[in-house]
MDAnalysis code that builds the backbone (N, CA, C; Angstrom):
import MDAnalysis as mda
import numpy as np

u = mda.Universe.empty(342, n_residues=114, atom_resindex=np.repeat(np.arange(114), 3), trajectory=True)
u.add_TopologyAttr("name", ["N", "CA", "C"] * 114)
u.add_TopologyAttr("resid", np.arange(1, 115))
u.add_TopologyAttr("resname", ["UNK", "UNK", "UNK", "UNK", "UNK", "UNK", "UNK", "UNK", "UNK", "UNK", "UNK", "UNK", "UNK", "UNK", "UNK", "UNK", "UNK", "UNK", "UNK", "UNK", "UNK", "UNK", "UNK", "UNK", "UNK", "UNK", "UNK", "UNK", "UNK", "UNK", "UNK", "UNK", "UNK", "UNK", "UNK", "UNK", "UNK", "UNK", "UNK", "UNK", "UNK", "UNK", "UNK", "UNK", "UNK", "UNK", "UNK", "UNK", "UNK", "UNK", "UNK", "UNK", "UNK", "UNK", "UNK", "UNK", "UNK", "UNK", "UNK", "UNK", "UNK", "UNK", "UNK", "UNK", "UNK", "UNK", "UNK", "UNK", "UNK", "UNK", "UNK", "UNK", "UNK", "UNK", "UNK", "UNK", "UNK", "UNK", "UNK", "UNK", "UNK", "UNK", "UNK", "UNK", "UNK", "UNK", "UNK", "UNK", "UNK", "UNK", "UNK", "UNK", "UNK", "UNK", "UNK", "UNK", "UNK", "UNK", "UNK", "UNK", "UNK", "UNK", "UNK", "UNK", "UNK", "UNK", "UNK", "UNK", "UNK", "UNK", "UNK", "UNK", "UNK", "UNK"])
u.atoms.positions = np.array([
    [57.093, -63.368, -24.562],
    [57.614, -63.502, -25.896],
    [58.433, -62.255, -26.209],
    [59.690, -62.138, -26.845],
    [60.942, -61.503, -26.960],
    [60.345, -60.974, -28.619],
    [60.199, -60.018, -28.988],
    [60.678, -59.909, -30.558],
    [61.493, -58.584, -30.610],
    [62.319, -59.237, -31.897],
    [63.530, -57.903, -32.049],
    [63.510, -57.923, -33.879],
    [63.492, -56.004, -33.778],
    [63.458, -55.863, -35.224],
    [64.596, -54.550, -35.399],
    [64.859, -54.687, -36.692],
    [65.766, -53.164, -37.202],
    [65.435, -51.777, -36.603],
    [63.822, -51.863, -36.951],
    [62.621, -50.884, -36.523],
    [62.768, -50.186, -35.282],
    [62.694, -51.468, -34.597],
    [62.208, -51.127, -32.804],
    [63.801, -50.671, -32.237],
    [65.071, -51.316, -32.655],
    [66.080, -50.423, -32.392],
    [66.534, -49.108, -32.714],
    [65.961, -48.947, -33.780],
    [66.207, -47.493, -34.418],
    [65.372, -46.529, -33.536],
    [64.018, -46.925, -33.499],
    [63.078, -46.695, -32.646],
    [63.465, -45.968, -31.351],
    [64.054, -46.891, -30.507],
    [64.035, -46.983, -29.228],
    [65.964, -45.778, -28.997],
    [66.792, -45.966, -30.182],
    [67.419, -45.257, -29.980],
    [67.431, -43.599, -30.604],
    [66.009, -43.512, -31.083],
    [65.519, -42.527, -31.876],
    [64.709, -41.763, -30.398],
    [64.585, -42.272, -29.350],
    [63.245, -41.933, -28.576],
    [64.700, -41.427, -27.833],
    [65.919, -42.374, -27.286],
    [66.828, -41.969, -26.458],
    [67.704, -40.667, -26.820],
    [67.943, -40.902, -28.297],
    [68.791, -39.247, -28.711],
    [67.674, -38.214, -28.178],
    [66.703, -38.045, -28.754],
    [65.519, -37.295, -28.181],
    [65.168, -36.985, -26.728],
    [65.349, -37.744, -26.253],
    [64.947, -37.573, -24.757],
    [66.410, -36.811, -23.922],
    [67.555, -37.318, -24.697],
    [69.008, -37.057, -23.715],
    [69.281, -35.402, -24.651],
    [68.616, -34.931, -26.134],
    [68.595, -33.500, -26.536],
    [67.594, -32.612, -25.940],
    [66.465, -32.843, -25.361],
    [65.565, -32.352, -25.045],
    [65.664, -31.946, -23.428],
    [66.531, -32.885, -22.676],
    [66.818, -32.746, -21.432],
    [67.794, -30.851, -21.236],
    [66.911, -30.268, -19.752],
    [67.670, -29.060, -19.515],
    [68.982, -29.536, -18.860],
    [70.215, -29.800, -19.335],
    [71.414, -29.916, -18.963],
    [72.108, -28.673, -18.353],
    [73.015, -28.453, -17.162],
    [73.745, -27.605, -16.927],
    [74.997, -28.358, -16.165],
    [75.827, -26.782, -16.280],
    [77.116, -27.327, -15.340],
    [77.030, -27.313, -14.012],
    [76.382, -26.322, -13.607],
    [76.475, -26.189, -12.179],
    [74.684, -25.541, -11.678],
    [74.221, -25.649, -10.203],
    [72.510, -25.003, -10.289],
    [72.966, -24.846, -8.650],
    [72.228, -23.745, -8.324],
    [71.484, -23.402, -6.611],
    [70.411, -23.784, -6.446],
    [70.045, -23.130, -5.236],
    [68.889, -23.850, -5.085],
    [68.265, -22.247, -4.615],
    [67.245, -21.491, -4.840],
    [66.700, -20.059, -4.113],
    [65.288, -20.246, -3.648],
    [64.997, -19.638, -2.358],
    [63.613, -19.312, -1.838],
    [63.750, -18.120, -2.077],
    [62.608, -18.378, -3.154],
    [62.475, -16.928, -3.337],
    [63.233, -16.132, -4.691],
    [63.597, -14.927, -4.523],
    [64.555, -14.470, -4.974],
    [66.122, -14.870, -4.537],
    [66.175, -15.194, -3.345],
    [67.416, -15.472, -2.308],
    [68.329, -17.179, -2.513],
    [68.905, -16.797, -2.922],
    [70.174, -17.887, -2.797],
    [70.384, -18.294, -1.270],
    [70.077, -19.754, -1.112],
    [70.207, -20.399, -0.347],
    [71.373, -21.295, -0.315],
    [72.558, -21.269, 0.412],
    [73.717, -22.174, 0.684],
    [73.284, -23.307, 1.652],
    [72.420, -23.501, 2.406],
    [71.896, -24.660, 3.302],
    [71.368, -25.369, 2.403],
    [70.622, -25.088, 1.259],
    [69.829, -26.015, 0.747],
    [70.545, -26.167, -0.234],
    [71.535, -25.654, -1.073],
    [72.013, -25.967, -1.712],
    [72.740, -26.933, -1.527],
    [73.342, -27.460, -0.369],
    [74.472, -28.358, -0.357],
    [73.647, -29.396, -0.096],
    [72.219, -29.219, 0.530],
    [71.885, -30.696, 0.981],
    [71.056, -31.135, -0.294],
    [70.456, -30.214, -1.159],
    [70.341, -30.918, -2.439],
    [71.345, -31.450, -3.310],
    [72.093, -30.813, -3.532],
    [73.420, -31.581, -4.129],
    [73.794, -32.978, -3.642],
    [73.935, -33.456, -1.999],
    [73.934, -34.746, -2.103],
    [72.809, -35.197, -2.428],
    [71.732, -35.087, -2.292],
    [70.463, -35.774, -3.223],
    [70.492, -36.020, -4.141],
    [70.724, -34.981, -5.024],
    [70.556, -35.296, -6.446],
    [71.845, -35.978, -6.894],
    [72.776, -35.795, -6.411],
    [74.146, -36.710, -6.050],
    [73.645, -38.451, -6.205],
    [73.129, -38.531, -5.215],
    [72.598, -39.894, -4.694],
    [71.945, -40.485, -5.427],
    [70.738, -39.328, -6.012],
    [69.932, -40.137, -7.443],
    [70.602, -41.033, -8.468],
    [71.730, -40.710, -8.149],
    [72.423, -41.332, -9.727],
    [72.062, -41.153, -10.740],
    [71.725, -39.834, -11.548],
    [71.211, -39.648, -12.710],
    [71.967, -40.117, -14.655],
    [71.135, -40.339, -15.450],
    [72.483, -40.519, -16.279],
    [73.191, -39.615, -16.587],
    [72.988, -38.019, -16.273],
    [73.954, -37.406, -16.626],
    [75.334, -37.227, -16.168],
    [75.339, -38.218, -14.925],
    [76.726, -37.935, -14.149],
    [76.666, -37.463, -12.795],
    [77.994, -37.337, -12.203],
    [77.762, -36.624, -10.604],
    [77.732, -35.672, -10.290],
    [77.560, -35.025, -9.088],
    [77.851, -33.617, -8.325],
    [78.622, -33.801, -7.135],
    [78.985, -32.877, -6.946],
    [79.472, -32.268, -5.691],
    [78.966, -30.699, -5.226],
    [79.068, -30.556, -4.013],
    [78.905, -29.094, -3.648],
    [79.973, -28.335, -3.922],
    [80.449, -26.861, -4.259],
    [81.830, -26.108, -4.510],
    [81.248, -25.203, -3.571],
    [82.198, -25.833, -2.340],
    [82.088, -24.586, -1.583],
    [82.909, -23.187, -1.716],
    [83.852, -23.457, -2.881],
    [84.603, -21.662, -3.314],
    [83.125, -20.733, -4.254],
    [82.558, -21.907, -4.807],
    [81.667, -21.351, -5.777],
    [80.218, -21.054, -5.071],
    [79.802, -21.784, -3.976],
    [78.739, -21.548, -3.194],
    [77.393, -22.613, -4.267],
    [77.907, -23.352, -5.437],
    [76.971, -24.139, -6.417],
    [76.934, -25.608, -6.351],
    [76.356, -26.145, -6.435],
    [76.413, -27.747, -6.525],
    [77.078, -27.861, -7.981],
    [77.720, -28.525, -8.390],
    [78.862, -28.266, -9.473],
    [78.951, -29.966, -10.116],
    [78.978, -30.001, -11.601],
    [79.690, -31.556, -12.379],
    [80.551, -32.198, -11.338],
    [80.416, -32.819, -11.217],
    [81.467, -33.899, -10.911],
    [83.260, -33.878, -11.935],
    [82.958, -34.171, -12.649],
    [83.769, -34.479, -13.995],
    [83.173, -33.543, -15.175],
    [84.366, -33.162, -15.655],
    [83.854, -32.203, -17.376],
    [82.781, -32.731, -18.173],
    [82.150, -34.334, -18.288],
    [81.133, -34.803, -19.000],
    [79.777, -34.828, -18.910],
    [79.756, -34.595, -16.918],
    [78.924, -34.696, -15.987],
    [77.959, -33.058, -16.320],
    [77.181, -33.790, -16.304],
    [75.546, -32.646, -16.115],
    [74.952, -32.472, -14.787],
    [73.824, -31.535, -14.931],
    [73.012, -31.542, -14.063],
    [71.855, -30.923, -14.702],
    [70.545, -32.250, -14.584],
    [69.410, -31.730, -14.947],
    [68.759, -30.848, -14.254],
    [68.039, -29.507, -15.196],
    [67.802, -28.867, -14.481],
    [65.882, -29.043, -13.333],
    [65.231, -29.872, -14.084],
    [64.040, -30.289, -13.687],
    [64.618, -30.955, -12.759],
    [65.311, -31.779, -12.813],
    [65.528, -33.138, -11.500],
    [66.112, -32.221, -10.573],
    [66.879, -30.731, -10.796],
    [67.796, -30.436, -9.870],
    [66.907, -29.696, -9.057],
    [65.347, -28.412, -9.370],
    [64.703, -28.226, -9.093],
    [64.069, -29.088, -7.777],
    [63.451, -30.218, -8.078],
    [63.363, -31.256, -7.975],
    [63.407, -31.608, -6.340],
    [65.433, -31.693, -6.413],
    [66.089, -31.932, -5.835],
    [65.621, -30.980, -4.359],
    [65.578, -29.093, -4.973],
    [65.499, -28.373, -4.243],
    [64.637, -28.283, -2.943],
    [63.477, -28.666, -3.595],
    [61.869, -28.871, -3.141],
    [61.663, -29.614, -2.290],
    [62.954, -30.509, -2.639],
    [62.768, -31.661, -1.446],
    [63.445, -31.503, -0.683],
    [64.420, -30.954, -0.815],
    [64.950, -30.239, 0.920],
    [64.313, -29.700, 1.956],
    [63.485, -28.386, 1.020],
    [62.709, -27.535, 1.123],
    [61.852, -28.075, 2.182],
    [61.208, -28.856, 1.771],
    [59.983, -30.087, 2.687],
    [60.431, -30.789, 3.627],
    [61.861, -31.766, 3.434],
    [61.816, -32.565, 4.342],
    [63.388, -31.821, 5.493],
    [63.413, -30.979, 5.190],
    [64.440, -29.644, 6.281],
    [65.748, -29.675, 5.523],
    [66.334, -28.326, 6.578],
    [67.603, -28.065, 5.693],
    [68.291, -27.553, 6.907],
    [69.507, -27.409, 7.110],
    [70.327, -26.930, 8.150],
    [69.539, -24.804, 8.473],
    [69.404, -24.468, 9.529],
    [68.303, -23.164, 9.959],
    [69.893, -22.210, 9.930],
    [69.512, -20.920, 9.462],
    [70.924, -19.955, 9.231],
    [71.965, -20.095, 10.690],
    [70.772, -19.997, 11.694],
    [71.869, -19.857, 12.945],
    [72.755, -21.026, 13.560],
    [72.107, -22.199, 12.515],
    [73.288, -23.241, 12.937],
    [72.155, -24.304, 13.800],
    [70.716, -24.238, 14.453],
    [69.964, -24.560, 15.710],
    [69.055, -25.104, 14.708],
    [68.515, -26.250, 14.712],
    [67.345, -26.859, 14.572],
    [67.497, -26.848, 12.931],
    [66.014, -27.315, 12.346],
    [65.388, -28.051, 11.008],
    [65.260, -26.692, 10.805],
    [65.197, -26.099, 9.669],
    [64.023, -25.037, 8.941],
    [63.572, -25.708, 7.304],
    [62.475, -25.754, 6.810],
    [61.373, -25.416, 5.904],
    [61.154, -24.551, 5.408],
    [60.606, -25.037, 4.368],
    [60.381, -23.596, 3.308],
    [58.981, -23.910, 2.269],
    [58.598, -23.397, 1.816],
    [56.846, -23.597, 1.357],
    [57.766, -23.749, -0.365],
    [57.820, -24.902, -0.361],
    [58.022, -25.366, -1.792],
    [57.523, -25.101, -2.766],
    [56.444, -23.918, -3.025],
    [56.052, -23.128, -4.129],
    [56.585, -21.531, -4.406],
    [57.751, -21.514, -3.379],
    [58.924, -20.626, -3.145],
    [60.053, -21.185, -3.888],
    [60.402, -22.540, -4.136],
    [61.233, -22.854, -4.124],
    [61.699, -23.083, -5.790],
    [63.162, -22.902, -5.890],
    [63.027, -22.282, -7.047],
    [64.833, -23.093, -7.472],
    [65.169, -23.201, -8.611],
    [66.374, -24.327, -8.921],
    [67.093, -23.447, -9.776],
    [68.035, -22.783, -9.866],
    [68.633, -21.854, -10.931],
    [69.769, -22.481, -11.167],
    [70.397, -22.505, -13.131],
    [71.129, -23.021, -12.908],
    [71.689, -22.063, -13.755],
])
């Protein structure tokens, strides 16, 4: 059974302004173990969180900027989801500095700055 009232729209777009003001929005985020800025994990989170399709819009990696970066001027990046994003690199591997094999990282290192 369907019911629709004045209420429940106001409601429901009262819960959405709220939820889309309350969200940590940024333009651009890294990804750091640690104190340390990571460029391996940064780019492979960026297509992740890329991929998520979030409603705030897309990313790309900037490799002049070394950041996962908006897509478009409208485009966000949450900063929880981008975190998120990080952790899961973190866990499931990321390109190793010397170019050779998977490396990991203990995801309570892992850290989303934006």
């Amino acid at each position: 059974m369907y019911f629709s009232s004045p209420k429940l729209s106001l409601l429901s777009a009262a819960v959405l302004l709220v939820s889309s003001v309350m969200a940590d929005l940024h333009d651009s985020c890294t990804c750091h173990n640690g104190d340390s800025y990571n460029w391996r994990m940064t780019t492979a989170a960026c297509t992740v969180y890329d991929e998520a399709k979030y409603q705030w819009g897309g990313t790309y990696y900037n490799s002049t900027t070394g950041r996962c970066t908006q897509r478009a001027s409208e485009d966000q990046l949450g900063g929880n989801e981008w975190e998120d994003a990080c952790k899961r690199i973190a866990s499931t591997g990321f390109q190793c500095a010397d170019g050779v094999g998977t490396c990991f990282a203990n995801t309570e290192d892992i850290k989303g700055w934006c």
